[in-house]
C-alpha positions in Angstrom: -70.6 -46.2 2.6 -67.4 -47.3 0.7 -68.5 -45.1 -2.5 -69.3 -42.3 -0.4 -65.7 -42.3 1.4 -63.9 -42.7 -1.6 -65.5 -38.9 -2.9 -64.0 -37.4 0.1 -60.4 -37.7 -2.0 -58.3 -38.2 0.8 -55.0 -39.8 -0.8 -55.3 -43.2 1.2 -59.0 -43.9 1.3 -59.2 -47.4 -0.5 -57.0 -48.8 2.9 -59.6 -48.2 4.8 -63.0 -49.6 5.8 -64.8 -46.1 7.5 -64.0 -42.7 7.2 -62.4 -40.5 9.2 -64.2 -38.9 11.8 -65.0 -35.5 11.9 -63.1 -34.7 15.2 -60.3 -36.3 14.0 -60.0 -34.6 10.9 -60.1 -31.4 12.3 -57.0 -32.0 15.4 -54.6 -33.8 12.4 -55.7 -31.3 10.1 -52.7 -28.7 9.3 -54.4 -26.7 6.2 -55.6 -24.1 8.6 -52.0 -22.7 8.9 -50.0 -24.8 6.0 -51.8 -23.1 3.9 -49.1 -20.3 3.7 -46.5 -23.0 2.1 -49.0 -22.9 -0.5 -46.7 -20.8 -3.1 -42.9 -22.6 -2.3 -44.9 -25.9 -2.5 -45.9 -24.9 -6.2 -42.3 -24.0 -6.7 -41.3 -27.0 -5.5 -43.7 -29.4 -7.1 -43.0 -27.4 -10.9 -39.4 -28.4 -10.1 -39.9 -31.8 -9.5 -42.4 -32.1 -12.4 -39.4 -30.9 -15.1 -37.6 -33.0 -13.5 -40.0 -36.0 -14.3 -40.7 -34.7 -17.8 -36.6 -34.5 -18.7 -36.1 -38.5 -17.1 -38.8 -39.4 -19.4 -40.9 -40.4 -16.5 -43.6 -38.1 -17.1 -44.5 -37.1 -21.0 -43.9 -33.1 -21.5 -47.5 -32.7 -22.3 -48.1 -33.8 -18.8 -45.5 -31.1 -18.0 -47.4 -28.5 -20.1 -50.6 -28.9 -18.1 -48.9 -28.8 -14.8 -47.4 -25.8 -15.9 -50.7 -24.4 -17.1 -53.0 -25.7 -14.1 -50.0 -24.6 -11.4 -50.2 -20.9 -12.9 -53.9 -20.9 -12.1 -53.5 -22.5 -8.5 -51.4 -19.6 -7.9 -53.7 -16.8 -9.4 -56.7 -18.5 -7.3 -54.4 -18.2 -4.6 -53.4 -14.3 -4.9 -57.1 -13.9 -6.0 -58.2 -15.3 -2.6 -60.6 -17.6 -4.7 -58.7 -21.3 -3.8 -60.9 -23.1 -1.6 -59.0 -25.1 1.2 -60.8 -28.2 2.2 -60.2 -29.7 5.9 -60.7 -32.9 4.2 -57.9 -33.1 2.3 -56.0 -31.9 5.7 -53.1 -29.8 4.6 -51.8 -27.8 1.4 -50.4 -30.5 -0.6 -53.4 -32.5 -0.8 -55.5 -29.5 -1.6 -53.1 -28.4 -4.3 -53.1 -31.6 -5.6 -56.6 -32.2 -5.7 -57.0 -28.4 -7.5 -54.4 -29.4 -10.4 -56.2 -32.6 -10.9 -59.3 -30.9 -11.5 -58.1 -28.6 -13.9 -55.4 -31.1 -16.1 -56.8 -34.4 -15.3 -54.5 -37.6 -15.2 -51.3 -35.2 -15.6 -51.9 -33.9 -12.2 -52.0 -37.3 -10.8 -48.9 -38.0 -12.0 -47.3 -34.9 -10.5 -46.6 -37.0 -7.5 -44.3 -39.6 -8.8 -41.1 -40.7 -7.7 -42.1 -38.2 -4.0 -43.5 -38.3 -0.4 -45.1 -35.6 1.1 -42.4 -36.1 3.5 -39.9 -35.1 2.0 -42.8 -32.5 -0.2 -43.0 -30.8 3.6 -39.7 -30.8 4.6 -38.7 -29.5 1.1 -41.2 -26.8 1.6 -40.1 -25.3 5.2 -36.3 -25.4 3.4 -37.7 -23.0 1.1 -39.8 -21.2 3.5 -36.9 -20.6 5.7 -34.2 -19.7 3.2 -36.9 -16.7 1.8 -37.5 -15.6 5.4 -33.5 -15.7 6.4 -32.7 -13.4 3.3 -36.2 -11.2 4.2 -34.5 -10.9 7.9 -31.1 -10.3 6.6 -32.0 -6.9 5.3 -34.0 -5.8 8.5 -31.2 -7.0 10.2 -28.8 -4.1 8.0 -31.9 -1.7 8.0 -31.3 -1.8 12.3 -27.8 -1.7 11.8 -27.7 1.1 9.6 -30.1 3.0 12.4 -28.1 2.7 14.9 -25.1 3.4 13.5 -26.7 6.4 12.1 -27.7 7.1 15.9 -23.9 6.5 17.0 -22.5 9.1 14.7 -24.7 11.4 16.1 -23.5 10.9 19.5 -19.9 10.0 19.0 -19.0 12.7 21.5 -22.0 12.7 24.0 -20.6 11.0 27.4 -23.2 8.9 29.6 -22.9 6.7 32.5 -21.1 3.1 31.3 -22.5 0.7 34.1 -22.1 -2.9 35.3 -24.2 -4.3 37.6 -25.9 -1.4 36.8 -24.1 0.7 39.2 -22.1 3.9 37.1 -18.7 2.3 36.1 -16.7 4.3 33.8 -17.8 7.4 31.4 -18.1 6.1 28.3 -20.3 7.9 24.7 -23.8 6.8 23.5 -22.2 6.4 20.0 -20.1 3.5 21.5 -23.1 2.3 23.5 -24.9 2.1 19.9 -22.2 0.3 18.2 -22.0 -2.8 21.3 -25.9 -3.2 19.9 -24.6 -2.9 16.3 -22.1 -5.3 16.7 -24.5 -8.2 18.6 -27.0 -7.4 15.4 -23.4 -8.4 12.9 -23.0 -12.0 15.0 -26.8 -12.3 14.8 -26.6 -11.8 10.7 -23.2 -13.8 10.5 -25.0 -16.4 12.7 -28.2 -16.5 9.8 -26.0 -16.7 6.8 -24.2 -20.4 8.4 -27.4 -21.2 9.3 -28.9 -20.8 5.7 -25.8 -23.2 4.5 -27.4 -26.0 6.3 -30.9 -25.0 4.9 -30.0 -25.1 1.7 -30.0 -28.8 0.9 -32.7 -30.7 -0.7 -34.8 -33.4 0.8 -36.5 -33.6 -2.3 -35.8 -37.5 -3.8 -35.9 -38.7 -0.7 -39.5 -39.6 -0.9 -41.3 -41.6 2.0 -37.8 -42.6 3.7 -36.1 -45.0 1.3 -35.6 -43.3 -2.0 -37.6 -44.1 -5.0 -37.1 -46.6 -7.7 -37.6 -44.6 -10.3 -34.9 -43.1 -12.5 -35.0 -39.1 -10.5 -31.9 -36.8 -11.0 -32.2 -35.4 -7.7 -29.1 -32.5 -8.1 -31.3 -31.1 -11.4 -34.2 -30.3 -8.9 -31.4 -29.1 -6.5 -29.9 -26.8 -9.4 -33.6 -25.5 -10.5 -34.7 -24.8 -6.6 -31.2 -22.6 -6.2 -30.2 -25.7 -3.2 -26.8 -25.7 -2.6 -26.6 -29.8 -2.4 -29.0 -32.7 -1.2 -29.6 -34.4 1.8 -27.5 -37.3 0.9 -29.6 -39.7 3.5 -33.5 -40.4 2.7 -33.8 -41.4 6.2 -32.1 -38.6 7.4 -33.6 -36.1 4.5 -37.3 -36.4 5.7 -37.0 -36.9 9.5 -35.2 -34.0 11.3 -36.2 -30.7 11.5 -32.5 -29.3 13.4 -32.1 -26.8 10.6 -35.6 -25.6 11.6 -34.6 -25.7 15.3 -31.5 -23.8 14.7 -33.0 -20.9 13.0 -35.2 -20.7 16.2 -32.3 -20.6 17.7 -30.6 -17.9 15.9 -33.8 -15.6 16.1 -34.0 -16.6 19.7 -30.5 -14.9 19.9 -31.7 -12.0 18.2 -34.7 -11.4 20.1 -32.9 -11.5 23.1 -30.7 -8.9 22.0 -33.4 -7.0 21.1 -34.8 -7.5 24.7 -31.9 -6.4 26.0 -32.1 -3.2 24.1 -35.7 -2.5 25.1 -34.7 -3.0 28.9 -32.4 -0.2 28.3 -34.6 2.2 26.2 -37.3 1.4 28.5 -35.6 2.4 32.0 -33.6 5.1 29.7 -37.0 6.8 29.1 -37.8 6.6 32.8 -38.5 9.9 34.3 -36.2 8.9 37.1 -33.3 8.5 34.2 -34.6 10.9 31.8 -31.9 9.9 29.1 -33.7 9.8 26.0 -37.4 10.6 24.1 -39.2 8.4 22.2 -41.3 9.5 19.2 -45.1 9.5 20.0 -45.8 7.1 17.4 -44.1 4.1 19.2 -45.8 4.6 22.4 -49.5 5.0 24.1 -51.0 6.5 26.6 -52.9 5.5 30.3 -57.0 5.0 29.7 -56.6 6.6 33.4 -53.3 8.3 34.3 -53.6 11.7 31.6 -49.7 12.5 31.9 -48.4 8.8 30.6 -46.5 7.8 28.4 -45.3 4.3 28.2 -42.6 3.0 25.8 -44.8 -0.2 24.7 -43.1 -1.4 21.7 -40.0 -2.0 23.4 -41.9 -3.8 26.5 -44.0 -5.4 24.2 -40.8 -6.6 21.7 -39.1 -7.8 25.7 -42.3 -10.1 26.0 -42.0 -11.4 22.5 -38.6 -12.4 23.3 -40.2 -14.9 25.9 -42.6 -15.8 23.0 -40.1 -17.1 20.5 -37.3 -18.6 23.2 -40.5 -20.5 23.9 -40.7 -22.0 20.2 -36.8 -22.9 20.4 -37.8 -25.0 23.5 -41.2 -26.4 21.9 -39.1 -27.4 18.8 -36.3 -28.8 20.7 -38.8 -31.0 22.2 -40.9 -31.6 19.5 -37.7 -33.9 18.2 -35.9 -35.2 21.4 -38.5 -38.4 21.8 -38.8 -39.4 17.7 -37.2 -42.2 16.0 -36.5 -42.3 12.6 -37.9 -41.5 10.3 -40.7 -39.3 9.6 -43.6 -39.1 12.3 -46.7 -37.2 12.7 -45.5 -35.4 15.6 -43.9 -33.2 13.2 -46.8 -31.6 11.9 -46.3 -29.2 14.9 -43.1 -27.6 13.6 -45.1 -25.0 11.4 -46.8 -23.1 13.6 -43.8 -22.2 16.2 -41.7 -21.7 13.1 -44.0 -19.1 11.4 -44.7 -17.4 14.4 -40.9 -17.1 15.0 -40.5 -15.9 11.4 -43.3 -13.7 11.4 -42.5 -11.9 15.5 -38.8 -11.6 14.5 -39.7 -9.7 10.9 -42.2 -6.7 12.2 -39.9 -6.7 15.0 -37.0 -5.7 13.2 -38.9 -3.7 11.3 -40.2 -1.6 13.9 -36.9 -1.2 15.6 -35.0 0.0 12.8 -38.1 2.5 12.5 -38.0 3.3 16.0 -34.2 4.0 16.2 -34.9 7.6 14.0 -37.4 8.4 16.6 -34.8 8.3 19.4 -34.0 12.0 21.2 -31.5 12.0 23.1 -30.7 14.2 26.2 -27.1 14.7 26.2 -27.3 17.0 29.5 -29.1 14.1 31.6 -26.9 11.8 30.2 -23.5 14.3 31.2 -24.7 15.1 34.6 -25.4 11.0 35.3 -21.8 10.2 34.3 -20.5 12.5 36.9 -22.0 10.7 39.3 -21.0 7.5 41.3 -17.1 8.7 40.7 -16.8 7.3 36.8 -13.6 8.4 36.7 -12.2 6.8 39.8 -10.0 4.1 37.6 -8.6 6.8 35.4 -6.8 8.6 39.0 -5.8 4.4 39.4 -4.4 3.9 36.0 -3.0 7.9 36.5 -0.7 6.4 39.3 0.3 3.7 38.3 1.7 5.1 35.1 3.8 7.1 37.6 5.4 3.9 39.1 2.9 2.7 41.7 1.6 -1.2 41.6 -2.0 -1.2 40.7 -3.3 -2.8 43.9 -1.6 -0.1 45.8 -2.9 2.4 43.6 -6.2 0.8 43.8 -6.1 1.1 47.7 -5.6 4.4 47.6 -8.2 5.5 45.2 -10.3 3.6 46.9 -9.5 5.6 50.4 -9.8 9.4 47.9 -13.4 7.7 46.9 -14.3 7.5 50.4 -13.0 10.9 51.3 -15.6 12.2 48.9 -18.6 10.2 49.6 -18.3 12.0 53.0 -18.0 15.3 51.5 -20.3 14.6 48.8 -18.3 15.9 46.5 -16.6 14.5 43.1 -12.8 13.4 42.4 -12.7 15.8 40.2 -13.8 18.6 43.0 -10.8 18.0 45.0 -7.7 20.0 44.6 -4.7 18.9 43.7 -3.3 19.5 47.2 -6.0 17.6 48.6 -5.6 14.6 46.2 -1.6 14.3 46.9 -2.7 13.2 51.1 -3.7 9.9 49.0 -0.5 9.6 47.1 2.5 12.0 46.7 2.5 10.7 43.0 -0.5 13.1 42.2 0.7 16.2 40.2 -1.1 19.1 38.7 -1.9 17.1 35.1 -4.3 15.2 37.4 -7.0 17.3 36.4 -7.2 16.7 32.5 -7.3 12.8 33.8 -10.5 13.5 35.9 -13.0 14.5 33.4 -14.9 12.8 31.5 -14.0 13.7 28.0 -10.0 12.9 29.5 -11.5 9.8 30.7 -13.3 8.6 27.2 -10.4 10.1 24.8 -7.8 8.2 27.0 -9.5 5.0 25.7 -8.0 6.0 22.4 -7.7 2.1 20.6 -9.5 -0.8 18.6 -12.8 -1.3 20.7 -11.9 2.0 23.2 -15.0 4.3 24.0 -12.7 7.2 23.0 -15.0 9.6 20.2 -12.2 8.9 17.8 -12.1 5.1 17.6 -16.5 5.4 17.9 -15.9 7.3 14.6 -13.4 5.1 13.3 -16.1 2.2 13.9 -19.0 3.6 12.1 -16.6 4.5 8.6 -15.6 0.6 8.9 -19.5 -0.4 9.9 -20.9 2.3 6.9 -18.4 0.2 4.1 -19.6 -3.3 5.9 -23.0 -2.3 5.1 -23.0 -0.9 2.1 
């Protein structure tokens, strides 16, 4: 029984007096989606090995045929020819096993002076960094979209709401650029969060250190890491750089949520703002005149998918001592799936945005409902000496007047404006439409066409 357990190669099988059973091998097993650490594990264990080979701890003909076994691991890999083996539960084992095979002794070595504690956590660093700098361009690619969009429609006035109820006239370009701007905190909010990534656990082996002579800031330069975890205890056991990117692309899903709320009651018949292209939406297997917006419904429901992960994470940790424990095995999965949702996400999007028609006379004839231009006649008398809350009252009263004649502000004459205020001249009329209303917002941040256009120069050099 003993020789027939110790063929199975599992790392710690002379401890034990029976093998693992099959059930068990199969719920702590993690190879089935590890597996895609496969290649920044490689990069990770050829750092450490020239590390070992320059500290003398390793000869540099061991070096050589990790080198030379590692290059084949990885073609067997691209080749789809690696076999992964449950029994060797995750990719470090496997690769390990693999090099062995092909250098001997040398690849038993390989793992000197390390832990695949801090192997793993080293390998989700370098995961993460290569999927923040992958998200970092969709992240411009959506920008650029939408700013693209925004200069289109500098000038074309639609409905600004809160509680969506028509508030003020404002453009679509500036509408854009609020979406543009969330999508520059998102990217600014990636970039700090790569800072913290960028640190090597690496050295830090099981949770102590190592007693042999490693020069952990050589791996550190080779790997491109900023700095090391300067606590082995520390270095192997949290995962809050892992939680805080889940965070940050929580962030940015839910502003892409909010987006696709938008573009989805936007396309609604009973809105009929905007169009979009064919190739983003489907059809009803029933209803022959459909046509439903599904990628930004679906993207919505993703949102709930990956603020899900944040939580799972977040709990994942809140119960663990130090250091590392199993329980941690379960950070891959929700972290790839965030990684993976967020990246054809944003790539769809920033496709999507080009397929965007708007309908500038929907949009034109919504703004001049619901009296958009009722605090321009406020700000309009107070500029001529009346205290805002007085002007305000009697707005309010003209706004009234017309929802019983259901008629506009900008309908009543100037004659029949002055029985709210004597104030009210005949320039009243330029302040009641809506391009007076958007030009009058004419600074840093203002709706007004010539600060949206002013924006996208300063957004076009940001992101070039």
């Amino acid at each position: 029984m003993t020789e027939q357990f110790s063929k199975k190669n599992e790392a710690w099988s002379a401890r034990f007096s029976e093998p693992v059973s099959d059930l068990v091998k199969r719920y702590t097993a993690s190879v089935f989606f590890d597996y895609r650490l496969a290649h920044v594990d490689i990069q990770g264990s050829l750092a450490h090995a020239e590390m070992l080979a320059h500290q003398k701890i390793i000869s540099s003909q061991d070096y050589a045929d990790i080198q030379r076994g590692m290059q084949q691991i990885l073609e067997e890999i691209k080749s789809g020819k690696f076999e992964w083996l449950l029994d060797l539960e995750d990719v470090h084992l496997n690769i390990e096993k693999r090099l062995t095979e092909l250098v001997g002794d040398a690849g038993k070595r390989l793992h000197t002076g390390r832990s695949r504690n801090d192997q793993v956590a080293t390998d989700i660093r370098l995961y993460l960094r290569a999927a923040i700098d992958d998200i970092q361009k969709l992240i411009r690619d959506l920008r650029l979209a939408l700013v693209d969009l925004a200069e289109k429609h500098a000038d074309t006035i639609m409905p600004g709401f809160t509680h969506m109820q028509v508030a003020q006239p404002v453009t679509f370009g500036h509408h854009m650029l609020a979406y543009v701007e969330m999508f520059g905190r998102d990217a600014e909010r990636l970039t700090d969060c790569r800072k913290r990534i960028n640190r090597l656990p690496l050295g830090a082996a099981a949770l102590a250190g190592t007693t042999f002579p490693i020069d952990r800031e050589r791996v550190a330069k080779t790997l491109g890491f900023d700095d090391v975890c300067h606590n082995s205890l520390d270095a192997v056991s949290d995962r809050d750089f892992a939680i805080e990117f889940c965070a940050a692309a929580a962030l940015i899903m839910t502003h892409i949520s909010r987006l696709s709320e938008e573009l989805i009651i936007w396309m609604s018949p009973r809105v009929g703002f905007i169009d979009i292209a064919d190739r983003f939406c489907t059809g009803s297997s029933i209803m022959p005149q459909k046509k439903n917006p599904d990628v930004p419904e679906l993207a919505r429901g993703k949102t709930g998918r990956v603020n899900g992960h944040l939580v799972g994470l977040l709990t994942l940790m809140k119960g663990q001592p130090l250091a590392y424990n199993k329980d941690n095995q379960e950070d891959k999965e929700p972290l790839f799936d965030t990684a993976d949702t967020l990246i054809d996400t944003l790539r769809i999007f920033a496709d999507m945005a080009t397929g965007i028609h708007v309908k500038a006379d929907a949009m034109r004839a919504a703004a001049l409902q619901g009296y958009a231009t009722a605090t321009d006649l406020a700000d309009y008398l107070v500029k001529k000496g009346l205290p805002f809350r007085d002007a305000h009252e009697a707005v309010a009263m003209a706004v009234r007047h017309c929802v019983e004649r259901n008629c506009d502000l900008a309908e009543l004459t100037t004659k029949e404006l002055q029985a709210f205020s004597p104030l009210i001249a005949e320039d009243i009329h330029a302040v009641l439409t809506l391009e007076g209303s958007v030009a009058a917002r004419n600074h840093i941040g203002g709706a007004a066409p010539a600060q949206v256009k002013a924006a996208i120069q300063r957004l076009r050099k940001l992101l070039a």
